[in-house]
C-alpha positions in Angstrom: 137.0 -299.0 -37.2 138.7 -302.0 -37.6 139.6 -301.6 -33.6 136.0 -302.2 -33.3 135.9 -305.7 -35.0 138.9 -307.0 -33.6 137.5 -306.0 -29.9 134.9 -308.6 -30.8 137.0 -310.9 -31.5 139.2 -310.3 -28.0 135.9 -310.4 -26.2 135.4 -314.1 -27.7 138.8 -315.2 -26.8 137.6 -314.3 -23.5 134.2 -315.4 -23.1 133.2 -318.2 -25.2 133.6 -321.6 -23.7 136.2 -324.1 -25.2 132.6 -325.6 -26.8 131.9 -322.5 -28.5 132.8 -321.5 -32.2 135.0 -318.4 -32.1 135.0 -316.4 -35.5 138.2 -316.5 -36.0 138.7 -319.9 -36.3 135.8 -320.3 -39.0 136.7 -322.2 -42.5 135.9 -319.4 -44.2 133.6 -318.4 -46.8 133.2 -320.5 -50.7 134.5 -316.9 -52.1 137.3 -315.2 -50.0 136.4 -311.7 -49.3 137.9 -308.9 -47.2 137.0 -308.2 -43.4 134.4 -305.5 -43.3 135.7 -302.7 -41.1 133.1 -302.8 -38.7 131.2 -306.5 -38.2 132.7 -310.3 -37.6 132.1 -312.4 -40.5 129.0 -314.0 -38.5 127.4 -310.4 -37.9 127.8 -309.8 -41.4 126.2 -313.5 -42.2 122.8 -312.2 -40.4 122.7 -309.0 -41.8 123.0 -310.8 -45.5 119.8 -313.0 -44.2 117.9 -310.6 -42.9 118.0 -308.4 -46.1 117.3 -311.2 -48.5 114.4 -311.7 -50.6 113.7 -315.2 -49.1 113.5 -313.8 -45.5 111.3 -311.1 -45.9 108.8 -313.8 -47.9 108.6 -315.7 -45.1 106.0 -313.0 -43.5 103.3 -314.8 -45.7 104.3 -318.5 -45.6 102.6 -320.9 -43.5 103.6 -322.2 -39.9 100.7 -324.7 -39.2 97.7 -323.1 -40.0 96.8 -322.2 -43.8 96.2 -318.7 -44.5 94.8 -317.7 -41.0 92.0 -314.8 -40.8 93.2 -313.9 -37.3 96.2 -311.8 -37.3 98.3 -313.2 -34.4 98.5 -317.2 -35.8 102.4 -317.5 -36.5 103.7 -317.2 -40.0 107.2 -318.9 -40.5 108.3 -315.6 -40.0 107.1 -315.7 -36.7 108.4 -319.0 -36.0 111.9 -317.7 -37.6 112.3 -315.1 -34.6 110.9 -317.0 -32.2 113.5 -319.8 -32.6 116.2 -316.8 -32.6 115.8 -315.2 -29.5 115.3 -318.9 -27.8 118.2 -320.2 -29.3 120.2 -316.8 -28.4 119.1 -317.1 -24.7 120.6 -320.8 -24.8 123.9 -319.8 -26.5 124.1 -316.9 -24.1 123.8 -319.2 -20.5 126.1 -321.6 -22.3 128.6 -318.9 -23.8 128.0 -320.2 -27.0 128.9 -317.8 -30.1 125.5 -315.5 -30.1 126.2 -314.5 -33.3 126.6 -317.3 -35.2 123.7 -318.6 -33.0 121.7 -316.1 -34.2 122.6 -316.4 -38.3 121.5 -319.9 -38.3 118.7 -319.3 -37.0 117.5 -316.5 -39.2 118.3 -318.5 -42.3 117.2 -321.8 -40.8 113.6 -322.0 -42.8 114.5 -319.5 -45.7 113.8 -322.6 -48.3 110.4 -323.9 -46.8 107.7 -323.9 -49.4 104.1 -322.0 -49.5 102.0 -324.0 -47.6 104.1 -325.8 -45.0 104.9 -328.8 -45.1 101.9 -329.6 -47.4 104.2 -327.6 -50.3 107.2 -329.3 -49.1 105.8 -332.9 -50.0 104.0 -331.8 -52.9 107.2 -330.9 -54.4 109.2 -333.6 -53.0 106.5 -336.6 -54.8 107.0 -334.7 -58.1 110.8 -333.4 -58.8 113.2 -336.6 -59.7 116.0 -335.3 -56.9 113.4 -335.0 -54.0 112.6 -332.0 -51.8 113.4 -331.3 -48.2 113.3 -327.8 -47.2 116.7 -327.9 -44.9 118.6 -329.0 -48.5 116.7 -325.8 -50.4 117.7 -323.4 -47.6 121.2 -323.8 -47.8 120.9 -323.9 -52.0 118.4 -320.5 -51.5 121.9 -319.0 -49.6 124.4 -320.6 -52.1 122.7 -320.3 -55.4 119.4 -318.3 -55.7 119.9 -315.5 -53.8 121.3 -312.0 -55.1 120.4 -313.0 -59.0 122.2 -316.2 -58.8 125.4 -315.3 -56.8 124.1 -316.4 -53.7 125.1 -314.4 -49.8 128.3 -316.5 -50.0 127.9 -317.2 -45.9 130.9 -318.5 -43.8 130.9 -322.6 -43.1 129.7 -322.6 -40.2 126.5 -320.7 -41.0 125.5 -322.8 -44.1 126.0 -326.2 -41.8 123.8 -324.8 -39.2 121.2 -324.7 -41.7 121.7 -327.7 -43.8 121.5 -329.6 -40.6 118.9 -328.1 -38.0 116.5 -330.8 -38.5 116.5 -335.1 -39.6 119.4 -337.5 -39.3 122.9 -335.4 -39.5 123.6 -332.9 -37.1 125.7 -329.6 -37.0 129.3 -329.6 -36.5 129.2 -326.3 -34.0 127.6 -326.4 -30.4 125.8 -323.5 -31.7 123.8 -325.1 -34.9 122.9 -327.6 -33.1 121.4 -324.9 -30.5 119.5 -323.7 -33.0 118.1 -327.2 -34.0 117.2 -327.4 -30.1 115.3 -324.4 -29.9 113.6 -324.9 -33.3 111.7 -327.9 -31.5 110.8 -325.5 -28.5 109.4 -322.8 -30.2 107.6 -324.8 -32.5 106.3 -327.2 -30.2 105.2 -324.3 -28.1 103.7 -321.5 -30.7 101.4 -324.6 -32.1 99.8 -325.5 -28.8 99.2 -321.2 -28.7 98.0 -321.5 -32.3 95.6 -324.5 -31.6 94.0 -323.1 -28.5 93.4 -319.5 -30.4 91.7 -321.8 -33.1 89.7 -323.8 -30.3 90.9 -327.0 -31.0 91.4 -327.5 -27.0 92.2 -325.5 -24.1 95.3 -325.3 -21.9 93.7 -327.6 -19.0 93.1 -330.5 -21.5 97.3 -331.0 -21.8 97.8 -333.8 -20.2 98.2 -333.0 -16.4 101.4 -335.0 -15.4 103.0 -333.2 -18.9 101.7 -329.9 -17.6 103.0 -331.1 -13.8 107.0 -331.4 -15.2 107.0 -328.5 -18.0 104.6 -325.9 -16.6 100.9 -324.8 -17.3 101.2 -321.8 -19.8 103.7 -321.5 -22.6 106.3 -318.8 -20.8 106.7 -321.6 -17.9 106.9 -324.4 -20.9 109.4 -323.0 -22.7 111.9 -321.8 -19.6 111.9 -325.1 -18.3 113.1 -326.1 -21.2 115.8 -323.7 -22.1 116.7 -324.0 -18.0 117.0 -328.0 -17.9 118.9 -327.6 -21.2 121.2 -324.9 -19.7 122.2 -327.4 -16.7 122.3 -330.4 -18.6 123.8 -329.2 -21.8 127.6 -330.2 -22.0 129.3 -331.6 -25.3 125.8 -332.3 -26.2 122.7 -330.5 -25.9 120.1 -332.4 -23.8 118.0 -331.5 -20.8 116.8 -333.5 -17.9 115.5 -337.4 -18.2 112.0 -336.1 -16.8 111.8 -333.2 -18.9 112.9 -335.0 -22.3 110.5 -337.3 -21.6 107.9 -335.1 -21.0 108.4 -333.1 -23.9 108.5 -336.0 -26.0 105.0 -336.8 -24.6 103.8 -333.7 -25.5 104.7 -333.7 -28.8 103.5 -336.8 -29.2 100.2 -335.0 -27.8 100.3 -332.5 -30.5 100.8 -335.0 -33.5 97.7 -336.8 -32.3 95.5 -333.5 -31.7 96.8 -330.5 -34.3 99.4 -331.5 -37.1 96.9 -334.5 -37.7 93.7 -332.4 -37.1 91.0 -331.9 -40.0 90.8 -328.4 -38.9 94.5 -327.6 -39.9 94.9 -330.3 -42.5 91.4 -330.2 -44.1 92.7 -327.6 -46.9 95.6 -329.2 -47.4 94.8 -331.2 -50.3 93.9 -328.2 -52.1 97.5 -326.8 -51.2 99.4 -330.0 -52.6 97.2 -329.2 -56.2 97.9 -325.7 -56.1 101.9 -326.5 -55.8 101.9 -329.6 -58.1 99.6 -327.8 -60.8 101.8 -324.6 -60.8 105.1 -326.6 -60.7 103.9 -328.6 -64.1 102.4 -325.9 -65.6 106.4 -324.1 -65.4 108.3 -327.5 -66.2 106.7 -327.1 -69.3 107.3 -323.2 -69.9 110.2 -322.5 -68.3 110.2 -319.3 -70.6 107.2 -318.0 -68.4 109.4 -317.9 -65.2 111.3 -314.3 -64.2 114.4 -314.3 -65.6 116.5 -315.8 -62.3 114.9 -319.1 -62.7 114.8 -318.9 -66.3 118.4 -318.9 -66.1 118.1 -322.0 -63.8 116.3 -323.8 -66.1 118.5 -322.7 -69.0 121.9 -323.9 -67.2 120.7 -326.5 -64.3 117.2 -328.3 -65.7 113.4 -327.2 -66.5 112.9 -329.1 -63.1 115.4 -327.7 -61.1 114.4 -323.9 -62.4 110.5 -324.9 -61.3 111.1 -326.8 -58.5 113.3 -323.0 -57.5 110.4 -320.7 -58.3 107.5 -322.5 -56.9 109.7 -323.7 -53.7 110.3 -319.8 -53.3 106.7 -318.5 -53.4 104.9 -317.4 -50.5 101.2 -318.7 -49.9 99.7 -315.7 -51.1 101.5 -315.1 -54.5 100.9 -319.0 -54.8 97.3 -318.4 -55.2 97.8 -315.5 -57.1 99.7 -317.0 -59.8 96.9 -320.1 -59.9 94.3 -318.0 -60.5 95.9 -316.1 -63.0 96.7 -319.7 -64.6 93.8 -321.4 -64.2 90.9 -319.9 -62.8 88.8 -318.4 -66.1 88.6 -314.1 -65.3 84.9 -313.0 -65.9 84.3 -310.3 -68.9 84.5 -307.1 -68.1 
């Protein structure tokens, strides 16, 4: 079997392009371990992620739109595969490392709050450090999961998700693939979302936006993977018109759906749910399961809370608030 791993490898020595991050130059993992016999130390850095707690909550977390009746709104589930296969197809025409590629991607959003990013800034205006859901990811790999030991993932995999989104960006041609494709699948599965939930159709886009990128979402998104495959080199970019374009279009979507009373109007309800349960554990830490007890115990009262609520998904977040605070009729 272990024939099977190192034929991998060969095949990246091969393939890859002098861009690419081969696995057997990665730094490593915080905790040395021994090669498994079968799977690359990437291939075994997805298959951690994707058996985690923290991925398979992310079926009921929000995208956009807060707890959606209709089935086929995304979840950041949703979103989290949707990013993967866009930033696989990239790393593929570039001859990127798909695996790795694919590992941050997976793990990308694993510390994003219930609620969006309504939870995300109710936490970060109440918890002394701040909160930013990029910084909770990598700690949800590192710290939180597998009671506290964390999935001990390779470098490059934790860097890739530390830096997908804001100022800094990854070290490795494919992390900052992923970071691409995170702004193309969301950009595009939000103008889906928002014309399912009629806020406007696909013929109100603005024409000369729909004229460069496309008129319906599959033309959208492969001129942007295409004009990023031909202008990609040390950096990832795509072509003046279509950067600007896109640019314009999410400028578009600001002014029309992540600003719109229809997707915001519940939001302030989701910022009191968050802050309320967050307080309510600050102050009973005792309450917590027994992982983030521990947190509070050796860390802080804040940094255990700030853990548990962080880690909830939308619909065990208003479980747990009526449970707290919502009186239960007699029987």
């Amino acid at each position: 079997m272990d024939s099977v791993r190192e034929l991998t490898l060969q095949k990246e020595d091969r393939y890859l392009s002098d861009l690419a991050q081969k696995c057997r130059d990665t730094k490593g993992r915080a905790v040395p371990e021994e090669e498994d016999a079968l799977r690359t130390a990437y291939q075994r850095d997805r298959d951690r992620i994707i058996h985690c707690n923290a991925f398979r909550r992310l079926q009921h977390k929000t995208q956009v739109f807060l707890s959606p009746y209709g089935d086929h709104y995304r979840t950041r589930l949703t979103h989290t595969l949707e990013v993967s296969q866009i930033a696989r197809a990239l790393a593929v025409g570039l001859r990127a490392n798909e695996d790795l590629t694919e590992a941050i991607a997976l793990g990308h959003d694993l510390g994003h709050t219930p609620f969006g990013h309504a939870g995300e800034r109710a936490l970060d205006a109440v918890v002394s450090f701040g909160f930013h859901h990029y910084e909770q990811s990598l700690r949800v790999v590192d710290v939180i999961e597998k009671n506290g030991r964390g999935l001990n993932l390779t470098w490059e995999v934790r860097d890739g998700i530390l830096h997908h989104t804001k100022d800094e960006f990854p070290h490795t041609l494919e992390g900052r693939l992923v970071r691409h494709a995170d702004r193309i699948a969301y950009l595009n599965h939000d103008i889906d979302d928002a014309i399912r939930a009629g806020l406007f159709t696909e013929e109100d886009l603005p024409a000369h936006i729909r004229d460069v990128l496309g008129k319906r979402k599959s033309e959208r998104i492969n001129t942007l993977v295409l004009s990023t495959l031909e202008y990609t080199g040390a950096e990832v970019d795509m072509a003046p018109a279509v950067r600007e374009a896109y640019e314009e279009l999410n400028e578009y979507m600001f002014a029309n759906v992540y600003t719109n009373p229809v997707c915001k109007g519940e939001e302030g309800k989701a910022v009191l749910i968050v802050q309320d349960l967050y307080n309510y554990f600050l102050q009973r830490p005792e309450e917590m399961p027994e992982d983030y007890r521990r947190i509070a115990e050796t860390d802080s009262p804040e940094r255990g809370a700030c853990d548990y609520i962080s880690g909830m998904s939308d619909r065990y977040a208003l479980r747990m608030y009526e449970k707290l605070f919502i009186p239960s009729p007699w029987a």
